[in-house]
C-alpha positions in Angstrom: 15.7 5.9 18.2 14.1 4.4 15.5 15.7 6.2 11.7 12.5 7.0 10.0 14.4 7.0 6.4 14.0 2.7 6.9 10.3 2.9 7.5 7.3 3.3 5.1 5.0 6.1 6.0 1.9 5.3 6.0 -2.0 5.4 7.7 -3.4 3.1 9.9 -7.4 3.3 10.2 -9.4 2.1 13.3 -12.9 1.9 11.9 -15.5 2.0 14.1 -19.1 1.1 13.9 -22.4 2.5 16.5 -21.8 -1.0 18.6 -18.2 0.6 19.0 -17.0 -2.5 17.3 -13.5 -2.3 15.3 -13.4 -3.3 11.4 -10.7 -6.2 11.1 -10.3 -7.8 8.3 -8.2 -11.1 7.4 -5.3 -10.7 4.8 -5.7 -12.8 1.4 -1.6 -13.0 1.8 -0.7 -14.4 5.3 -2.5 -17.4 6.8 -5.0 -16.1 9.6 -3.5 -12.8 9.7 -6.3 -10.1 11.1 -5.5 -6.1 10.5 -7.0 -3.2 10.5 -7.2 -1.4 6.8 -3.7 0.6 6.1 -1.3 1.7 3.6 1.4 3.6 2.3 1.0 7.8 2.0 1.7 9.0 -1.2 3.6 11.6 -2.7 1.9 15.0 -2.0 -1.1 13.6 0.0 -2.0 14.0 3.2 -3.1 11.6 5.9 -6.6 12.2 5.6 -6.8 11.6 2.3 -4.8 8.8 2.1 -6.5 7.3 4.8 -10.2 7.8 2.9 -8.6 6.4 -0.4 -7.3 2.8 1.5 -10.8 2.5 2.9 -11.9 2.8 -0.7 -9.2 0.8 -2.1 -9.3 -2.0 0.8 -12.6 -2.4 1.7 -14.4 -0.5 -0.7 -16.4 2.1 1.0 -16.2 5.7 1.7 -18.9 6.0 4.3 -16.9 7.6 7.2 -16.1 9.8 9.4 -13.2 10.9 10.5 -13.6 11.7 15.0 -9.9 12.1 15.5 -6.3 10.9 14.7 -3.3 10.0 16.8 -0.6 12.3 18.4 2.2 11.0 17.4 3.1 8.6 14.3 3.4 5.1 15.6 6.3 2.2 14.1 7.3 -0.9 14.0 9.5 -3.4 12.6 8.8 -6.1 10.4 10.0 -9.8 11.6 13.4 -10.4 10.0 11.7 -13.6 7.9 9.7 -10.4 6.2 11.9 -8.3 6.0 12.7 -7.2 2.4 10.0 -9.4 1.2 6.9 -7.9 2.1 8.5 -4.4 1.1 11.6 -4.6 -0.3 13.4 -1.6 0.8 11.9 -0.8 4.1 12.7 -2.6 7.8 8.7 -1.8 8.9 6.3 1.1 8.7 5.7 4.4 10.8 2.1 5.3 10.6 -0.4 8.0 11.8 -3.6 6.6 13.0 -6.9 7.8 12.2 -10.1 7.0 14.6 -13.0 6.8 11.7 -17.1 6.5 12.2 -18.3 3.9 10.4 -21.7 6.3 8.7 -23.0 3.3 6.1 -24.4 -0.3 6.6 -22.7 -3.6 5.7 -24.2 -3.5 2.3 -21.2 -0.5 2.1 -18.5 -2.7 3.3 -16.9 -4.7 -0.4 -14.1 -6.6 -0.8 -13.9 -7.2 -4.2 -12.3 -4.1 -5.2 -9.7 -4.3 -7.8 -6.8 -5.1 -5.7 -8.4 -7.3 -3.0 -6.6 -7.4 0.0 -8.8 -9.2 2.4 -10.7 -12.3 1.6 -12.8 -11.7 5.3 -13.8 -9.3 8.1 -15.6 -8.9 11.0 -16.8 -6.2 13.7 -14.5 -7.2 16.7 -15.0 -5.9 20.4 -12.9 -3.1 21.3 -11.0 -4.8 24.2 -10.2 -8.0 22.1 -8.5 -6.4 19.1 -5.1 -7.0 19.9 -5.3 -10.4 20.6 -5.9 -10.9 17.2 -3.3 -9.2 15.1 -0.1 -10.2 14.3 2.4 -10.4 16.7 5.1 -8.3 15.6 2.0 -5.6 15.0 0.6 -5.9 18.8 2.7 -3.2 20.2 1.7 -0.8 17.5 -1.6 -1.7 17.8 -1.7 -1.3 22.3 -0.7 2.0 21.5 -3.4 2.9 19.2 -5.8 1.7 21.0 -5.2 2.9 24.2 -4.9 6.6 22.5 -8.0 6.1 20.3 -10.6 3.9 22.5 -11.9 7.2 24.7 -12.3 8.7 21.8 -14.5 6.0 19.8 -16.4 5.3 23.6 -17.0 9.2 23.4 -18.6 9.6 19.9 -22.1 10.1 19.2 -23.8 8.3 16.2 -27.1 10.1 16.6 -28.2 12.5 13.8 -27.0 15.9 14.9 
């Protein structure tokens, strides 16, 4: 059992557009290193709204929706060469996932925000996702997927 007081909480975001593509974009940091946006919780806020601010804060946008979110929070360890670099005082993150209708156009989707953590992205096929994360990330990222993909094939993007 894995003791949650060593891992960073935090949200994971599978954004989805009406081609049921995923959002990945490409870390700034680590060489050819493609996530989906994510980031820590903060004090007092709740998953929702700390996964609507790291859209904003990553990529820039608020045009979404949330469809759904994942049953159980989801962890995993950082490699031991990252380890107390990446985040000093945690051994890897435990995250609630939130499945999130892309609603806007590209022209929505900005990079340059004030603390750019992507330098690229692209709208990646639903079934190839994991090949392109990190490794130590993949595992996390199966499970996510396998959880969240009915639920993305499922959702309507037709005006109500």
């Amino acid at each position: 059992m894995i003791e949650h007081t060593d891992f960073r909480l935090s949200i994971g975001i599978v954004l989805f557009n009406d081609q049921k593509k995923i959002f990945l974009g490409k870390r700034i940091d680590i060489d050819n290193a493609w996530q989906m946006p994510q980031g820590g919780i903060d004090k007092g806020e709740t998953p929702y709204q700390a996964g609507l601010r790291e859209l904003e804060e990553e990529i820039g946008t608020k045009q979404v929706e949330i469809v759904a979110e994942t049953r159980d929070w989801i962890a995993y360890e950082f490699p031991t060469n990252l380890a107390g670099t990446v985040h000093k005082k945690w051994r890897g993150q435990i995250q609630k996932w939130l499945a999130c209708k892309f609603t806007g156009t590209t022209i929505d989707i900005n990079l340059q925000t004030e603390y750019p953590e992507f330098d690229d992205w692209q709208w990646v096929d639903i079934n190839c996702v994991t090949e392109l994360i990190v490794p130590f990330k993949r595992a996390a990222y199966r499970r996510v997927m396998s959880e969240l993909t009915p639920v993305i094939y499922c959702t309507s993007f037709k005006e109500e």
